[in-house]
Predicted model as a PDB file, atoms N, CA, C, CB and O in Angstrom, pLDDT in the B-factor column:
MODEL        1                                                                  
ATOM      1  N   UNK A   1      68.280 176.651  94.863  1.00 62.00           N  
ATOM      2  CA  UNK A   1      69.009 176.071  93.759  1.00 62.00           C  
ATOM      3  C   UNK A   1      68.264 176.402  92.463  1.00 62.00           C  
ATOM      4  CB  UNK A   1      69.175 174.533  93.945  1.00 62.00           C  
ATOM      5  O   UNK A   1      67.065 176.163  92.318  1.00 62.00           O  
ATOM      6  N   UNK A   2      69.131 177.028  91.423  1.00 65.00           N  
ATOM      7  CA  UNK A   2      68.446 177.655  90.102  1.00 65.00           C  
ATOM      8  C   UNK A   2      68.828 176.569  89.019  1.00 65.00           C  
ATOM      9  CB  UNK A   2      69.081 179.324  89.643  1.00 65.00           C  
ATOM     10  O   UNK A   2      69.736 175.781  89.281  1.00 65.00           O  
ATOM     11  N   UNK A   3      68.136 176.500  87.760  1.00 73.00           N  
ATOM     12  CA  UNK A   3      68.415 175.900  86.729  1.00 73.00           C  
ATOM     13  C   UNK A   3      69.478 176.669  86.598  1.00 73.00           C  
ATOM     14  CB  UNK A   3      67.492 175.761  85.717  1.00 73.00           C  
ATOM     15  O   UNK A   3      69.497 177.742  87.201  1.00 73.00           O  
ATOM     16  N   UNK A   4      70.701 176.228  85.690  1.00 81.00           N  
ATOM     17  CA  UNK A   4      71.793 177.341  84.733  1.00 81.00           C  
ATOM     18  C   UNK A   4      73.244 177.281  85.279  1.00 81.00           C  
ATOM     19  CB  UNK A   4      71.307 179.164  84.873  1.00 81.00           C  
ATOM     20  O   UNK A   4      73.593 176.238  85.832  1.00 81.00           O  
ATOM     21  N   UNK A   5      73.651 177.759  85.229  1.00 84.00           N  
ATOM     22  CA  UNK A   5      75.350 177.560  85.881  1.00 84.00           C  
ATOM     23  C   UNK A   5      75.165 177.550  87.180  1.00 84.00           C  
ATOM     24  CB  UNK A   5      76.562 178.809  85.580  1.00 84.00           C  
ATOM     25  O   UNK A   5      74.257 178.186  87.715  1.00 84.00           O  
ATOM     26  N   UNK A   6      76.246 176.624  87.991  1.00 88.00           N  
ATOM     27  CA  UNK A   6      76.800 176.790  89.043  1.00 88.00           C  
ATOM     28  C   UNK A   6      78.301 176.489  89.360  1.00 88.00           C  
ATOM     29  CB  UNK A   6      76.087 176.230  89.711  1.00 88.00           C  
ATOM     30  O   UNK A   6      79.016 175.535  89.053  1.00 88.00           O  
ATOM     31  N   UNK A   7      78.581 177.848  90.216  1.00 87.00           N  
ATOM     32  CA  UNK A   7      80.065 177.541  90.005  1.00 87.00           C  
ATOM     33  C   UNK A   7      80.743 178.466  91.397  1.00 87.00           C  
ATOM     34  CB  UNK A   7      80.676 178.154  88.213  1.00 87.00           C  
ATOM     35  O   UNK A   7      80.374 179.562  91.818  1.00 87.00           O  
ATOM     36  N   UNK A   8      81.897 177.535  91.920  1.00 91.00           N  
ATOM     37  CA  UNK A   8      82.460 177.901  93.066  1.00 91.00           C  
ATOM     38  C   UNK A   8      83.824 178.852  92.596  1.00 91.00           C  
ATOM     39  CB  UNK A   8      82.777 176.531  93.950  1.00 91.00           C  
ATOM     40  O   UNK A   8      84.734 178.439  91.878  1.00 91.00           O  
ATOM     41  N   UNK A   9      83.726 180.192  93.172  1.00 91.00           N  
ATOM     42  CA  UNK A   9      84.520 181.099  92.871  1.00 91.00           C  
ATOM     43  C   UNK A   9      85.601 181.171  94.075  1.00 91.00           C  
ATOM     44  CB  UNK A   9      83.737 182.321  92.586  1.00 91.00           C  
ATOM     45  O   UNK A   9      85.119 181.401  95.184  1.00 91.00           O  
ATOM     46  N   UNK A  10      86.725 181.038  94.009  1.00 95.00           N  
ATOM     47  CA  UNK A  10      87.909 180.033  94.769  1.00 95.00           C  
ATOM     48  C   UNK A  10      88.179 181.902  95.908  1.00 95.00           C  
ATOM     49  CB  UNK A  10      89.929 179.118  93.136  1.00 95.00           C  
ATOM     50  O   UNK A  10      87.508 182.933  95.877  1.00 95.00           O  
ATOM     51  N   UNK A  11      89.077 181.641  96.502  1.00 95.00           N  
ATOM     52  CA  UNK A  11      88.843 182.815  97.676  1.00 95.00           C  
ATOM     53  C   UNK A  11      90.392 183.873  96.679  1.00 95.00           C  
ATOM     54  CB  UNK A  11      89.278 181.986 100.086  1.00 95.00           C  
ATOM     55  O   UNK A  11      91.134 183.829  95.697  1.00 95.00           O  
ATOM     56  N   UNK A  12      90.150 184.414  97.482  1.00 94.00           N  
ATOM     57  CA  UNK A  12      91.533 185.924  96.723  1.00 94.00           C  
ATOM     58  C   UNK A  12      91.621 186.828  97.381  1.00 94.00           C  
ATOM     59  CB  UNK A  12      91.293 186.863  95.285  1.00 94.00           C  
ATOM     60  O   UNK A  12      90.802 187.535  97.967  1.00 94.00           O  
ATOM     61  N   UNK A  13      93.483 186.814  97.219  1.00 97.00           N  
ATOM     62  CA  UNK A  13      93.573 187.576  98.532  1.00 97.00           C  
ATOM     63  C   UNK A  13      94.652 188.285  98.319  1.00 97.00           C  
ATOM     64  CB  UNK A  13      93.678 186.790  99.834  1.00 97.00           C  
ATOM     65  O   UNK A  13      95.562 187.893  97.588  1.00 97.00           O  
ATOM     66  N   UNK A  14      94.654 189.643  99.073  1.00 96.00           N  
ATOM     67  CA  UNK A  14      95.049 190.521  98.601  1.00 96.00           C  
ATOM     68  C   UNK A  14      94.926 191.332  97.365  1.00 96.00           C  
ATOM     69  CB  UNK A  14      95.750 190.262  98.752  1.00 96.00           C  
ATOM     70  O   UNK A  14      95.872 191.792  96.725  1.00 96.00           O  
ATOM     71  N   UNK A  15      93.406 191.488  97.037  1.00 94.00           N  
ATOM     72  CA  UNK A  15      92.669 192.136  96.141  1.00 94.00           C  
ATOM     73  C   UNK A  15      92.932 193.741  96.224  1.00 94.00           C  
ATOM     74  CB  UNK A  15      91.240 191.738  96.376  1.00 94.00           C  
ATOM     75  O   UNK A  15      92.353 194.273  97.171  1.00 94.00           O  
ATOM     76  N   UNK A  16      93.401 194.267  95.723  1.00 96.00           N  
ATOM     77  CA  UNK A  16      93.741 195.900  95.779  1.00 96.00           C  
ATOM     78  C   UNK A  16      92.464 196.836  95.972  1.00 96.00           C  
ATOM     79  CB  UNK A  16      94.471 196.401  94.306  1.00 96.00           C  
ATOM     80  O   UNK A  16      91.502 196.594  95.243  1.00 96.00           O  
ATOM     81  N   UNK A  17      92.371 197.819  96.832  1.00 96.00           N  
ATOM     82  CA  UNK A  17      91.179 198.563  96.763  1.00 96.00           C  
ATOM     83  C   UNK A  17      92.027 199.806  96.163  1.00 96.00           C  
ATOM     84  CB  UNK A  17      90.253 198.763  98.278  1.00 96.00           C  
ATOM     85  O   UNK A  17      93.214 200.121  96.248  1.00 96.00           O  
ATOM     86  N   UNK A  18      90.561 200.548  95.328  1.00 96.00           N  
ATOM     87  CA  UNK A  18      90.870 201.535  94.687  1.00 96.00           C  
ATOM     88  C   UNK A  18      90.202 202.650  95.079  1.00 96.00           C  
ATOM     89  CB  UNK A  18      90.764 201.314  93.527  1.00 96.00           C  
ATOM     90  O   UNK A  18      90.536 203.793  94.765  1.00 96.00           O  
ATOM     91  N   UNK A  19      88.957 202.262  95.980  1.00 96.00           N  
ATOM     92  CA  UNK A  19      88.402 203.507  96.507  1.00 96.00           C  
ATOM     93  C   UNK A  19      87.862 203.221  98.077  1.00 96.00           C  
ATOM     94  CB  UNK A  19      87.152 204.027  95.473  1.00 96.00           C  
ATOM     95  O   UNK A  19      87.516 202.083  98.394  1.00 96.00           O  
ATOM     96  N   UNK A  20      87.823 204.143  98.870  1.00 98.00           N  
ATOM     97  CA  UNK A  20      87.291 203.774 100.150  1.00 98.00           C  
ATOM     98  C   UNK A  20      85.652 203.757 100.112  1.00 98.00           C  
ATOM     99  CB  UNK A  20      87.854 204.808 101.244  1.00 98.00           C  
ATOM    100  O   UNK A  20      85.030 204.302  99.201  1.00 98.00           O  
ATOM    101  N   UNK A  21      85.103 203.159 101.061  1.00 97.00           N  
ATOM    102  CA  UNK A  21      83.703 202.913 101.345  1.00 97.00           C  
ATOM    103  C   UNK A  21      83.477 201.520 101.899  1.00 97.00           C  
ATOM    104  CB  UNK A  21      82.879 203.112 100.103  1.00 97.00           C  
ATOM    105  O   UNK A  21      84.193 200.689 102.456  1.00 97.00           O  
ATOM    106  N   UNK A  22      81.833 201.605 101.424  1.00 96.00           N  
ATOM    107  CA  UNK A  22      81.680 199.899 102.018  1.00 96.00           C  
ATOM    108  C   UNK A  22      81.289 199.315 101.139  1.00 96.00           C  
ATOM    109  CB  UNK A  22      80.728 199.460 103.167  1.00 96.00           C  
ATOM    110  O   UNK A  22      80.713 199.988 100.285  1.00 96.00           O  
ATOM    111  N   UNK A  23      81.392 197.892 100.918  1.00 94.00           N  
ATOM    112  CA  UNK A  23      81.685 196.948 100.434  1.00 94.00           C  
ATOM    113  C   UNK A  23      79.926 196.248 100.614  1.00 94.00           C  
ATOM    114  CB  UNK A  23      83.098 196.324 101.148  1.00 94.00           C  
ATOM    115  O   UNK A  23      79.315 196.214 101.682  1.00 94.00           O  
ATOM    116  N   UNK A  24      79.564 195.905  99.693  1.00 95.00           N  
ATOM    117  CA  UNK A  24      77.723 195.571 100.072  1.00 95.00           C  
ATOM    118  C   UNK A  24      77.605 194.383  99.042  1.00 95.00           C  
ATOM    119  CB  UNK A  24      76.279 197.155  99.593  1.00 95.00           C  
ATOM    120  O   UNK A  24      76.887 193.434  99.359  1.00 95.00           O  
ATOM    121  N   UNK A  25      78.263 194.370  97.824  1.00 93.00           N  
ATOM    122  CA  UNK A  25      77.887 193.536  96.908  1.00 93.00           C  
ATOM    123  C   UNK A  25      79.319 192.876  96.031  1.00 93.00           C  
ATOM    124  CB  UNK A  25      76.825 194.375  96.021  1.00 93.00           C  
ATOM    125  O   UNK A  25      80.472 193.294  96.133  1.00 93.00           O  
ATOM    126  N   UNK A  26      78.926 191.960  95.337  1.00 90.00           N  
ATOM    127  CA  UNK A  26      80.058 191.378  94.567  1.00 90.00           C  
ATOM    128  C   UNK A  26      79.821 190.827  92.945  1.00 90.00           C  
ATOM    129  CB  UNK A  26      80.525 190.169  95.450  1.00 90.00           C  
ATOM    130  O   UNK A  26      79.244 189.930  92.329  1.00 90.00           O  
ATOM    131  N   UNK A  27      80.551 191.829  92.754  1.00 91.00           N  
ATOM    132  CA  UNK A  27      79.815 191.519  91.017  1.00 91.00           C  
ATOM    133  C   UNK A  27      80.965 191.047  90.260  1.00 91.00           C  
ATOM    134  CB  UNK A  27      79.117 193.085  90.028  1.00 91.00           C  
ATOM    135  O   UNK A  27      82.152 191.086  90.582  1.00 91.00           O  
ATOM    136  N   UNK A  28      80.256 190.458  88.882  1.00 89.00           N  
ATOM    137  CA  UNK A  28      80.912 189.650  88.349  1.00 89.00           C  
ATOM    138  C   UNK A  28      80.661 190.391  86.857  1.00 89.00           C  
ATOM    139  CB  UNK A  28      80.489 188.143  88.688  1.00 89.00           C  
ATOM    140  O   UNK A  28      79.673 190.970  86.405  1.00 89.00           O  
ATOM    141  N   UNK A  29      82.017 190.110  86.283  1.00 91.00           N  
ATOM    142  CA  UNK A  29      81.868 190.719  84.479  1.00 91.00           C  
ATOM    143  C   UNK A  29      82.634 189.947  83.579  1.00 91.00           C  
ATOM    144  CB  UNK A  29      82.500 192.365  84.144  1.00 91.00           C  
ATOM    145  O   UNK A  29      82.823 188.772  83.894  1.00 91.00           O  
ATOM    146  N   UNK A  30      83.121 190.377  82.504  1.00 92.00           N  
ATOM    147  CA  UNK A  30      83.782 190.087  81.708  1.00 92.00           C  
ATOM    148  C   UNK A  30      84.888 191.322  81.066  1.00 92.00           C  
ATOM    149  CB  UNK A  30      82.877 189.519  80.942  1.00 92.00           C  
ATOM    150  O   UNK A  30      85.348 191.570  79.951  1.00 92.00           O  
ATOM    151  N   UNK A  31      84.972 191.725  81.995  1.00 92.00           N  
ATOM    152  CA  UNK A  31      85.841 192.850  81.951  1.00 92.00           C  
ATOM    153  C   UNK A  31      85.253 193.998  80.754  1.00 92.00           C  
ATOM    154  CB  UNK A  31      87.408 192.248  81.606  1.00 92.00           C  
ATOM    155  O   UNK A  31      86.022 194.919  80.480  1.00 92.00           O  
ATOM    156  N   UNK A  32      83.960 193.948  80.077  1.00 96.00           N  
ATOM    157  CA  UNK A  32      83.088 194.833  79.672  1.00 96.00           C  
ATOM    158  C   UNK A  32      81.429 194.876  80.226  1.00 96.00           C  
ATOM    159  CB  UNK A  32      83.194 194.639  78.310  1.00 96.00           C  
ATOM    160  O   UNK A  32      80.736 195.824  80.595  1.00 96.00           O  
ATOM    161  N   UNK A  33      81.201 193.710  80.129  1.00 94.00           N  
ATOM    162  CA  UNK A  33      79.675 193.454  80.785  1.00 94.00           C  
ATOM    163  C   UNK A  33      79.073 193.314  82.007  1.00 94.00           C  
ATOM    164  CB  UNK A  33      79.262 192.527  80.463  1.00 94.00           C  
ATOM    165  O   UNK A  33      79.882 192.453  82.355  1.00 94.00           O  
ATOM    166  N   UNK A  34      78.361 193.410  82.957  1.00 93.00           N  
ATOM    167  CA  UNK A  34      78.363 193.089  84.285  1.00 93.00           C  
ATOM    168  C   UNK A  34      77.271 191.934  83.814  1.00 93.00           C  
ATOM    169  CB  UNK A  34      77.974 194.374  85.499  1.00 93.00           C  
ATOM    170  O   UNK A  34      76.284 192.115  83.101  1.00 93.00           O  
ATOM    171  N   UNK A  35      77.732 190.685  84.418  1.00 85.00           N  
ATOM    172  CA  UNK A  35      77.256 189.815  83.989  1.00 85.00           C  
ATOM    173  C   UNK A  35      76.086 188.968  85.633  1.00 85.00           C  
ATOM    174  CB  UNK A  35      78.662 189.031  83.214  1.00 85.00           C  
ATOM    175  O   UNK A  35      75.210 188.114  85.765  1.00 85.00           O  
ATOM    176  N   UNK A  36      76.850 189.906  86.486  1.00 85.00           N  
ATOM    177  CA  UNK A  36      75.684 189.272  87.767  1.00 85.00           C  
ATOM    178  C   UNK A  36      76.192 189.925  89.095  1.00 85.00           C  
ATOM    179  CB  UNK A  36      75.725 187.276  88.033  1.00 85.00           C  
ATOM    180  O   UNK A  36      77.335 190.361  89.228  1.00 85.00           O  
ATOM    181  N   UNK A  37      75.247 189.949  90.046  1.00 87.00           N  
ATOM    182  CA  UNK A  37      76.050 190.102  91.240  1.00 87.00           C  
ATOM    183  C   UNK A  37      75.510 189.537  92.251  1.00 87.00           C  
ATOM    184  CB  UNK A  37      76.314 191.343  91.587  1.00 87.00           C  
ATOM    185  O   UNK A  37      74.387 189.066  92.076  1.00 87.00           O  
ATOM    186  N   UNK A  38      76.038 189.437  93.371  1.00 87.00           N  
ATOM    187  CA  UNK A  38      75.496 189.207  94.844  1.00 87.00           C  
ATOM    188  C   UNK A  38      75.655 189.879  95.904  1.00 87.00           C  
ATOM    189  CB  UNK A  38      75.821 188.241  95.298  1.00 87.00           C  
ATOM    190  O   UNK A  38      76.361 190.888  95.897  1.00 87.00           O  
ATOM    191  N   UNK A  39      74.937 189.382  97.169  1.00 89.00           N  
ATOM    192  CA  UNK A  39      75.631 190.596  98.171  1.00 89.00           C  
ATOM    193  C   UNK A  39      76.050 189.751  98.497  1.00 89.00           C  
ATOM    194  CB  UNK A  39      75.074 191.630  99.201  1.00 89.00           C  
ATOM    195  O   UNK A  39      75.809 188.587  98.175  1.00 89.00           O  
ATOM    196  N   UNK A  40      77.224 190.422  99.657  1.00 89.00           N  
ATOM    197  CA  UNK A  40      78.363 189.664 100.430  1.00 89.00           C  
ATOM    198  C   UNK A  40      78.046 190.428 101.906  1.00 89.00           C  
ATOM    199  CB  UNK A  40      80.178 189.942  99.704  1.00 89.00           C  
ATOM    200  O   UNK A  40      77.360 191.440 102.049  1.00 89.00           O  
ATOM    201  N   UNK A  41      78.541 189.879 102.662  1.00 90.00           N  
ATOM    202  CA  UNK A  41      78.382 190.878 104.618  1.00 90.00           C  
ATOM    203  C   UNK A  41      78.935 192.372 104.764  1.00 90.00           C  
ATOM    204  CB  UNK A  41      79.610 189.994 106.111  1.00 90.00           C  
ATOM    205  O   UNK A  41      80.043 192.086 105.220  1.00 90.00           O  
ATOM    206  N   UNK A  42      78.931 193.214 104.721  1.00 94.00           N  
ATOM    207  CA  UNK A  42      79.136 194.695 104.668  1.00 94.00           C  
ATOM    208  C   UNK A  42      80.563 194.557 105.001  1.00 94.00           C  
ATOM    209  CB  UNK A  42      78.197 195.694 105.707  1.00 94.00           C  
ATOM    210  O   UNK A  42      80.926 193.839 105.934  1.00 94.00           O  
ATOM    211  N   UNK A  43      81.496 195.314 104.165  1.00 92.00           N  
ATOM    212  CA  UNK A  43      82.687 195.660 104.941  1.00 92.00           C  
ATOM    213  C   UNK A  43      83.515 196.847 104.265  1.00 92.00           C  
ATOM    214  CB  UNK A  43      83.588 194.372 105.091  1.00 92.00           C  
ATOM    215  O   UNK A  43      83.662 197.178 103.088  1.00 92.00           O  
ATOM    216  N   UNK A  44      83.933 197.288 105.306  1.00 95.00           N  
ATOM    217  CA  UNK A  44      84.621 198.869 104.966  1.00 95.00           C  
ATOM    218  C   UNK A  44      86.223 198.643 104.216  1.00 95.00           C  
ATOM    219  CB  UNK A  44      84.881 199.906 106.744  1.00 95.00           C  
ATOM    220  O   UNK A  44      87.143 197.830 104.312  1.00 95.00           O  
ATOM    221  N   UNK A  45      85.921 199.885 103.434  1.00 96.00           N  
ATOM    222  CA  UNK A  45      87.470 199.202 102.611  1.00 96.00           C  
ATOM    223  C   UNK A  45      87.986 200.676 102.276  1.00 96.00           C  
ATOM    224  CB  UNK A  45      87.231 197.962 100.789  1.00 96.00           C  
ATOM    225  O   UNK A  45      87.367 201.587 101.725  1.00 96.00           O  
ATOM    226  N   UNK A  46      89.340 200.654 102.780  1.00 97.00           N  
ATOM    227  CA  UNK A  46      90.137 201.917 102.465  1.00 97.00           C  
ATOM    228  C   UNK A  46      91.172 202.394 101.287  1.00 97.00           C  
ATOM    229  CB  UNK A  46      90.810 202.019 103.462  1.00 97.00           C  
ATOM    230  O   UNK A  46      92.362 202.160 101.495  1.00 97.00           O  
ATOM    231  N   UNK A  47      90.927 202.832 100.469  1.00 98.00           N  
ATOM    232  CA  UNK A  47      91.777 203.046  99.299  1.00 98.00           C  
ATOM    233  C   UNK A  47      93.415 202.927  99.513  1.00 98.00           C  
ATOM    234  CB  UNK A  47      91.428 204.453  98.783  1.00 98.00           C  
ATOM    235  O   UNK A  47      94.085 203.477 100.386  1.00 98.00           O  
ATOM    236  N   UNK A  48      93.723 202.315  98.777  1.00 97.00           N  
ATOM    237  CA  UNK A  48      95.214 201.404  98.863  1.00 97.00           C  
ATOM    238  C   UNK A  48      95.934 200.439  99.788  1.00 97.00           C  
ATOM    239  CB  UNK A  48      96.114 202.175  98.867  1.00 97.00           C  
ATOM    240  O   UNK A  48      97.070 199.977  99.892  1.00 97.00           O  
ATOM    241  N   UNK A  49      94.669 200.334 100.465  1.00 97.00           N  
ATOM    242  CA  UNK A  49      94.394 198.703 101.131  1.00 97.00           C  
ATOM    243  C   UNK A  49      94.884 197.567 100.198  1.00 97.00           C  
ATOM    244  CB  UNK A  49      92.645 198.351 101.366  1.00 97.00           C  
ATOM    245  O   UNK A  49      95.531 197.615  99.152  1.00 97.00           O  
ATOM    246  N   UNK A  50      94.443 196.673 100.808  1.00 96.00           N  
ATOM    247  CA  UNK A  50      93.514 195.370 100.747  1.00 96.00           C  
ATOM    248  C   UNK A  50      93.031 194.550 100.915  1.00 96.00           C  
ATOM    249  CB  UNK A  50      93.404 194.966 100.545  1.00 96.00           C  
ATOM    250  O   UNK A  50      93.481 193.998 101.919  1.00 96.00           O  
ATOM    251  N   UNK A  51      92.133 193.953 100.408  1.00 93.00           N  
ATOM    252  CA  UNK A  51      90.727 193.102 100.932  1.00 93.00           C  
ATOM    253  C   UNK A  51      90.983 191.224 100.680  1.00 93.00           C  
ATOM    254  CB  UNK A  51      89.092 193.762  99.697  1.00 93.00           C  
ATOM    255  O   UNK A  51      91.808 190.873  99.837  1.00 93.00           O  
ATOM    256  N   UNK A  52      90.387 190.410 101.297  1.00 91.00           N  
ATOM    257  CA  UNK A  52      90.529 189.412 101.243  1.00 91.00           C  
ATOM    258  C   UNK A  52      88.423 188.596 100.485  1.00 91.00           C  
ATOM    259  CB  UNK A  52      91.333 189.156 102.915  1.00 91.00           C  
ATOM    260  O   UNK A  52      87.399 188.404 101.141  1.00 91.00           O  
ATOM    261  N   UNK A  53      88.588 188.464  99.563  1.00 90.00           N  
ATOM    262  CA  UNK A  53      87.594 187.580  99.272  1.00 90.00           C  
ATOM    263  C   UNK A  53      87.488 186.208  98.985  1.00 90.00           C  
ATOM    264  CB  UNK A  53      87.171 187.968  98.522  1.00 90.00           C  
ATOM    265  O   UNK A  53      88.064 185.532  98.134  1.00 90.00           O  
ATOM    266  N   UNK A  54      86.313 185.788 100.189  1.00 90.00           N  
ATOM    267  CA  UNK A  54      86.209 184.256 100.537  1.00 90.00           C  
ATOM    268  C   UNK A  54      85.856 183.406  99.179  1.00 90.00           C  
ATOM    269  CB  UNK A  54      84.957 183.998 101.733  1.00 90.00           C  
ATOM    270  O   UNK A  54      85.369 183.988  98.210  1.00 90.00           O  
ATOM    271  N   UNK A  55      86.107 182.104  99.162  1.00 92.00           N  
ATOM    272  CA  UNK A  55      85.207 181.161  98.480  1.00 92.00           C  
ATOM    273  C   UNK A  55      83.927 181.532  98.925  1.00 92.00           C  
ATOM    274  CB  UNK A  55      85.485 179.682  98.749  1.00 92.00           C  
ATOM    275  O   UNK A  55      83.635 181.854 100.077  1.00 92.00           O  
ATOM    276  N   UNK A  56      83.172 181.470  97.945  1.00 89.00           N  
ATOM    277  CA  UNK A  56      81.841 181.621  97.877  1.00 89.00           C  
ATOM    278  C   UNK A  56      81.526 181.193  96.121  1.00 89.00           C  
ATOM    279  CB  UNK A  56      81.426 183.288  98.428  1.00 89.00           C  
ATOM    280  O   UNK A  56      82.220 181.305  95.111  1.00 89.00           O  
ATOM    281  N   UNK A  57      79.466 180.413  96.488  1.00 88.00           N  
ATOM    282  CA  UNK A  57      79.166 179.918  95.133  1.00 88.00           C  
ATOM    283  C   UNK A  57      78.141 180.889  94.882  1.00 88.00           C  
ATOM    284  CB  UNK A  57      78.711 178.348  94.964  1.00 88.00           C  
ATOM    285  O   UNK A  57      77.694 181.738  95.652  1.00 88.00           O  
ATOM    286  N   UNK A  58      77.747 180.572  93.361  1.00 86.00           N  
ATOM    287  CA  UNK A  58      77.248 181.645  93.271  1.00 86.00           C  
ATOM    288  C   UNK A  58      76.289 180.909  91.534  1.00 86.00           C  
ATOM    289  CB  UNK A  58      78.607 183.109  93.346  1.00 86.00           C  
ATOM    290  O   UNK A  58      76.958 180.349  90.666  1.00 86.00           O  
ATOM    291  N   UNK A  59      75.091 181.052  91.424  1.00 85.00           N  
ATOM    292  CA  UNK A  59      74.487 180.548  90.201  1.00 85.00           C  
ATOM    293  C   UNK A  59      73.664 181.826  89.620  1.00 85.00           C  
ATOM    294  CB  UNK A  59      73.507 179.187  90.511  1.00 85.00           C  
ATOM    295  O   UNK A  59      73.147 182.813  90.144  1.00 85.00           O  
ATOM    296  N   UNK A  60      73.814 181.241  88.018  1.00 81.00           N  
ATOM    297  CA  UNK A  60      73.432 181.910  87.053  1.00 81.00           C  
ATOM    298  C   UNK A  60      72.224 181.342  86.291  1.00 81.00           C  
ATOM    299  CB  UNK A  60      74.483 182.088  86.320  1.00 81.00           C  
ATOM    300  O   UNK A  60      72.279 180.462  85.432  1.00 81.00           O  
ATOM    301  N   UNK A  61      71.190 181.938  86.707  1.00 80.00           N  
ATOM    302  CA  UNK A  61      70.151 181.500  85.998  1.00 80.00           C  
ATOM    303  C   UNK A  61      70.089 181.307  84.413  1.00 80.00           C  
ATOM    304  CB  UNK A  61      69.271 182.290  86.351  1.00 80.00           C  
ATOM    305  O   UNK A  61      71.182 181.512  83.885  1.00 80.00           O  
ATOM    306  N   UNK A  62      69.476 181.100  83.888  1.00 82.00           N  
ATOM    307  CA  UNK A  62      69.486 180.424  82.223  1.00 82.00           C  
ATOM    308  C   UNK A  62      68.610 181.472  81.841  1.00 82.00           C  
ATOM    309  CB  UNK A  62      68.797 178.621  81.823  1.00 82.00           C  
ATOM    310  O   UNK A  62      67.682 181.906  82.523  1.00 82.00           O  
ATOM    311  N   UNK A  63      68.920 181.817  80.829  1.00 79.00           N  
ATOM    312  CA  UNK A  63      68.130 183.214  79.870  1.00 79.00           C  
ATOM    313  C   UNK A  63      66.906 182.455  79.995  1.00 79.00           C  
ATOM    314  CB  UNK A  63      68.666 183.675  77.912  1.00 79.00           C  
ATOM    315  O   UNK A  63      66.819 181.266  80.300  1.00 79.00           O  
ATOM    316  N   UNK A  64      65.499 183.663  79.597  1.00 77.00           N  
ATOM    317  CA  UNK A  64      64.221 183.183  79.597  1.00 77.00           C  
ATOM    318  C   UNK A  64      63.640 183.573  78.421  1.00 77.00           C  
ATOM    319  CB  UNK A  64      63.479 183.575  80.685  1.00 77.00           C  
ATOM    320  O   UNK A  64      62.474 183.262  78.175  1.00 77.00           O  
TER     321      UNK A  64                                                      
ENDMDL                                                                          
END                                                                             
């Protein structure tokens, strides 16, 4: 448990894939910045699929 935000990111589904490969991490932006990421359990994803992502939490430490 970190000082700084915490916050539960709700599940989503039927997320469009745009490229095939595997799936290792889950990042977060602001649609310019990459603002954090995490890993998630490996999973293979085929271009014009799609993927299902769980609820999962996830904290943001406080600038230093």
């Amino acid at each position: 448990d970190v000082s700084g935000r915490k916050l539960q990111v709700v599940a989503q589904t039927g997320v469009s894939i745009a490229n095939s490969g595997s799936a290792t991490h889950i990042n977060y932006d602001d649609g310019t910045t990459l603002l954090g990421s995490t890993t998630c359990t490996t999973q293979v994803l085929t271009a014009g699929g799609t993927v299902t992502i769980p609820t999962h939490k996830v904290e943001f430490a406080d600038p230093t």
